[in-house]
Structure formats: C-alpha cells, structure tokens
KOLGU-4560 file (N, C-alpha, C; in nm, 3 decimals, padded with zeros to 5 digits):
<recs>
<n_xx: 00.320 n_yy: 00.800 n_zz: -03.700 ca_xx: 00.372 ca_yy: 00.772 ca_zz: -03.567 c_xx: 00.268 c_yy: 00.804 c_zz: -03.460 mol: A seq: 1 type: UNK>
<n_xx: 00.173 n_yy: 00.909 n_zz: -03.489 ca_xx: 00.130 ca_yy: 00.974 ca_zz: -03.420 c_xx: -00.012 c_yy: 00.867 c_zz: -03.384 mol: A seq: 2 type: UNK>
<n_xx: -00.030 n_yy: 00.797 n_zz: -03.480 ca_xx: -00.143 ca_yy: 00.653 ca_zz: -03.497 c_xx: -00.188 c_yy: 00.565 c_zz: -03.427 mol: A seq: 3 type: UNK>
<n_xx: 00.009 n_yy: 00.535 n_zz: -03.437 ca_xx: 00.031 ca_yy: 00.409 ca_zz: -03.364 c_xx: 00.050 c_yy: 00.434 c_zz: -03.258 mol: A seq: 4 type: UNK>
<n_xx: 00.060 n_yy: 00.532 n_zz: -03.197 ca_xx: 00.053 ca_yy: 00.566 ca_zz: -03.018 c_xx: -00.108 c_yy: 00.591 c_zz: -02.991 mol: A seq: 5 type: UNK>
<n_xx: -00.154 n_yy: 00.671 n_zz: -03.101 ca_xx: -00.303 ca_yy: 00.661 ca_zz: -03.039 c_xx: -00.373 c_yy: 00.516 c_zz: -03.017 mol: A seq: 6 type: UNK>
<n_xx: -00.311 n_yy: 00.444 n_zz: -03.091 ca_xx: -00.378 ca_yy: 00.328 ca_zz: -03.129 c_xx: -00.324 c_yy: 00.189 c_zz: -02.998 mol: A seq: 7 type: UNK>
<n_xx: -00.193 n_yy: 00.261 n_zz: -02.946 ca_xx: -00.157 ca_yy: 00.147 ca_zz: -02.876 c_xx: -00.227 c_yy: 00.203 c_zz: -02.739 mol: A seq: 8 type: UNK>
<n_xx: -00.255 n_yy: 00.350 n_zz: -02.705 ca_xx: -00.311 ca_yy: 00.411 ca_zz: -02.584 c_xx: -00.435 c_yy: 00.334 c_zz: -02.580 mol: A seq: 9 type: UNK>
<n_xx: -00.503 n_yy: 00.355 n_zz: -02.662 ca_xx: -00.651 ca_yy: 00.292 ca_zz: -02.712 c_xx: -00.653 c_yy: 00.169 c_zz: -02.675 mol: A seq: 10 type: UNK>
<n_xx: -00.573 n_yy: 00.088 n_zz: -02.730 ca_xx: -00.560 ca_yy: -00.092 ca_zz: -02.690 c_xx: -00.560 c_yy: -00.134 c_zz: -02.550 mol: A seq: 11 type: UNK>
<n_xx: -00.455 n_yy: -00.078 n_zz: -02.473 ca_xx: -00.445 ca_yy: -00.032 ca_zz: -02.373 c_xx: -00.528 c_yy: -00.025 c_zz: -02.277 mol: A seq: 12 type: UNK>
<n_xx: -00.569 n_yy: 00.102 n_zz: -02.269 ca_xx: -00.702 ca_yy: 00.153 ca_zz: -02.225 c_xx: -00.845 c_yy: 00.048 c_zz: -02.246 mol: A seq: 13 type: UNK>
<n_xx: -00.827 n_yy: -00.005 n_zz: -02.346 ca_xx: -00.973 ca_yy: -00.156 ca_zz: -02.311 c_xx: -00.938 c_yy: -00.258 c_zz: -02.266 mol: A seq: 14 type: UNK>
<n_xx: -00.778 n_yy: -00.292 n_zz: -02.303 ca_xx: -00.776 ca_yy: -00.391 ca_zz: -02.196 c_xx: -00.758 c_yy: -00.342 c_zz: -02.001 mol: A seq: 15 type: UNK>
<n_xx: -00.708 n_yy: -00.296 n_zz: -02.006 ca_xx: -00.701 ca_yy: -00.236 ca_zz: -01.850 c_xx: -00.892 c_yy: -00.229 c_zz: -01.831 mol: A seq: 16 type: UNK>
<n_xx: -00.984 n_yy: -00.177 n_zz: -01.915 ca_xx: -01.119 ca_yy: -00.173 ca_zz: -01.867 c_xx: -01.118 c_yy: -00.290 c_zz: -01.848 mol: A seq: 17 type: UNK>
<n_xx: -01.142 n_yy: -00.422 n_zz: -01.898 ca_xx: -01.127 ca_yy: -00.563 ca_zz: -01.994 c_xx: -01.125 c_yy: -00.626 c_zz: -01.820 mol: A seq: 18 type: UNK>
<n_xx: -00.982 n_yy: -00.607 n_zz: -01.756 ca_xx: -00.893 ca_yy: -00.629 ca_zz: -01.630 c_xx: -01.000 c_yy: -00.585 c_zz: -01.532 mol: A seq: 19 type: UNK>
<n_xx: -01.035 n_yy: -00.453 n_zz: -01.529 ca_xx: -01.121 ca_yy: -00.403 ca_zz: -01.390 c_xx: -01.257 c_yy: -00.463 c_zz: -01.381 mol: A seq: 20 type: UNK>
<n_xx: -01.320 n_yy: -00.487 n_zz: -01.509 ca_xx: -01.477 ca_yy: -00.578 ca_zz: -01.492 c_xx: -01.479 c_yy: -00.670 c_zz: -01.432 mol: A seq: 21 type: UNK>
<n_xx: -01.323 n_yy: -00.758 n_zz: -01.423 ca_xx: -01.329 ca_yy: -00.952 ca_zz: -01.406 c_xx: -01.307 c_yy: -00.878 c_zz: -01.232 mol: A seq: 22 type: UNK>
<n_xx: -01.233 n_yy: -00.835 n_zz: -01.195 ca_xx: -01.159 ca_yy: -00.754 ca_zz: -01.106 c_xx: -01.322 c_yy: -00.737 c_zz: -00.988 mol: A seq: 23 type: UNK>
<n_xx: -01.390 n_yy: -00.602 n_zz: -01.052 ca_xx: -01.520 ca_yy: -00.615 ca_zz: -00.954 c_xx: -01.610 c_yy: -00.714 c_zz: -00.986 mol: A seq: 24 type: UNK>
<n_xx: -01.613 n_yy: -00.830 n_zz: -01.081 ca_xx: -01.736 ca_yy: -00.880 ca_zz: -01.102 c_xx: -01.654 c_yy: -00.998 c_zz: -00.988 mol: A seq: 25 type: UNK>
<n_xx: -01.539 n_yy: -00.995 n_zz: -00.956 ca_xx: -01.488 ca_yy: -01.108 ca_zz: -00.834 c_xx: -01.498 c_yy: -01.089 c_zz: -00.704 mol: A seq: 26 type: UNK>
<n_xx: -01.484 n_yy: -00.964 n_zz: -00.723 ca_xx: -01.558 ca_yy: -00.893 ca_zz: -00.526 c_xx: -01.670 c_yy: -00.900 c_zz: -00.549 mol: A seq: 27 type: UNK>
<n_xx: -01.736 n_yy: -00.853 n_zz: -00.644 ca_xx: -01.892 ca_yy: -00.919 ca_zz: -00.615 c_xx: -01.952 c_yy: -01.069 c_zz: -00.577 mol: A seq: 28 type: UNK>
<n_xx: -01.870 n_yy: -01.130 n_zz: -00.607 ca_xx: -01.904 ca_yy: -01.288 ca_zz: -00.578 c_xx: -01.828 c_yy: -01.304 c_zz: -00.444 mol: A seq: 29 type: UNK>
<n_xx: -01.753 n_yy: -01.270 n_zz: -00.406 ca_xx: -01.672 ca_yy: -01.285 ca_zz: -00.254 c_xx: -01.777 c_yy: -01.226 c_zz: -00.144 mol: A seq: 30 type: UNK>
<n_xx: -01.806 n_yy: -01.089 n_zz: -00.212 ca_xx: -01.919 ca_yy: -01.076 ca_zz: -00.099 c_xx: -02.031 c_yy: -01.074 c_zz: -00.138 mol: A seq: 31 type: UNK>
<n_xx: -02.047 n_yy: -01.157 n_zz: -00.196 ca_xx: -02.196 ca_yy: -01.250 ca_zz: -00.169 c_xx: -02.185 c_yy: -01.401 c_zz: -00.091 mol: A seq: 32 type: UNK>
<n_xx: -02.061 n_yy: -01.418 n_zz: -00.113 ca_xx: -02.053 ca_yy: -01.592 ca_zz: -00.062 c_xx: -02.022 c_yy: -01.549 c_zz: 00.107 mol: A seq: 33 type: UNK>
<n_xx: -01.930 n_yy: -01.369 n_zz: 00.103 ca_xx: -01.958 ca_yy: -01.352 ca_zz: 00.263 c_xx: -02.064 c_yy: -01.335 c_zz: 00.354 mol: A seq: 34 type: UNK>
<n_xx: -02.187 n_yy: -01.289 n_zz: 00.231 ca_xx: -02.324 ca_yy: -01.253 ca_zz: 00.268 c_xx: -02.374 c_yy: -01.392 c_zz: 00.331 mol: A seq: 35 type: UNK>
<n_xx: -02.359 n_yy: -01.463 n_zz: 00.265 ca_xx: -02.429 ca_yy: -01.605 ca_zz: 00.288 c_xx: -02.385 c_yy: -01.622 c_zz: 00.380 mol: A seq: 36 type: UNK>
<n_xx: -02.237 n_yy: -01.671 n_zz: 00.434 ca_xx: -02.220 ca_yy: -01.739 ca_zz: 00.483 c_xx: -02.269 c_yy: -01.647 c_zz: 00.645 mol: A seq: 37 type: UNK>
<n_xx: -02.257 n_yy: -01.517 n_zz: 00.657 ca_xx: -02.336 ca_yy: -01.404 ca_zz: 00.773 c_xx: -02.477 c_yy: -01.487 c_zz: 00.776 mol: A seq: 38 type: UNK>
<n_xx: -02.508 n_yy: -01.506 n_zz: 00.658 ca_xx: -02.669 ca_yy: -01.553 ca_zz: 00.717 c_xx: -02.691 c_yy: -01.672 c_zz: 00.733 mol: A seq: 39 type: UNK>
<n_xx: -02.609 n_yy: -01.755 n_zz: 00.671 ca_xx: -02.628 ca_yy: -01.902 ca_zz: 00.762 c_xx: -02.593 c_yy: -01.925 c_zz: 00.930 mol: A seq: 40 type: UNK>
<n_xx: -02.519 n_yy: -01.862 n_zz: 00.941 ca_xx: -02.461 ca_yy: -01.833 ca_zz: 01.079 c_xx: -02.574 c_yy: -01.776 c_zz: 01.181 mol: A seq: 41 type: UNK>
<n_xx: -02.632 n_yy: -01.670 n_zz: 01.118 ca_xx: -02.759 ca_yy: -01.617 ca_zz: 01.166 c_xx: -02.837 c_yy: -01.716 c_zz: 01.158 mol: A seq: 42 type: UNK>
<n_xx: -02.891 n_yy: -01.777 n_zz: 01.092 ca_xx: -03.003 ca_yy: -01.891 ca_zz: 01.108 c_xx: -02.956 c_yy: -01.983 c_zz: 01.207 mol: A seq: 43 type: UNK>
<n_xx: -02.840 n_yy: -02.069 n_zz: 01.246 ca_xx: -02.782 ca_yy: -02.156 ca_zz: 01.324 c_xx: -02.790 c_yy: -02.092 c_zz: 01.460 mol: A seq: 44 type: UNK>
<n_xx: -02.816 n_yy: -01.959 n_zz: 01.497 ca_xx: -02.846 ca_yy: -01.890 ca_zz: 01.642 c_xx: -02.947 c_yy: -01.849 c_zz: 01.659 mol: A seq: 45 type: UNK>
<n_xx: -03.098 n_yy: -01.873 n_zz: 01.558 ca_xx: -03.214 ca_yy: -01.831 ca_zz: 01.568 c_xx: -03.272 c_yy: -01.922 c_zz: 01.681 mol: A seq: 46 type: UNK>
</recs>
C-alpha cells in the first residue's frame, strides 16, 4: 500500500514539473514577442 502511494506521489510530482516547464517556457515567449514589439515601436520614433 505503502508503494502505491509512493508511486502515485512520484507520478504526480513529474507531471505537475511536466505542467510548470510548458507553463514558463510560455511566458518566456510572451515576453519576448512583448520585447519586440517595445522595440519596434522604439524604432518607428527614432
């Protein structure tokens, strides 16, 4: 019994990691496309 709880904590626990990678690797792309779009804006007032 004692197994199958370690084993379902365990499962668990990588998917929730699994969840948080897609999670920041998507704010990372949001603010980069916010980065850009700050510096195109900046170039259009140079």
């Amino acid at each position: 019994m004692f197994k199958l709880i370690l084993r379902s904590l365990v499962l668990a626990s990588f998917a929730f990691g699994l969840m948080a990678c897609n999670t920041v690797k998507g704010v990372g792309k949001d603010i980069k496309k916010a980065g850009e779009k700050i510096e195109e804006t900046a170039e259009k007032h140079d």
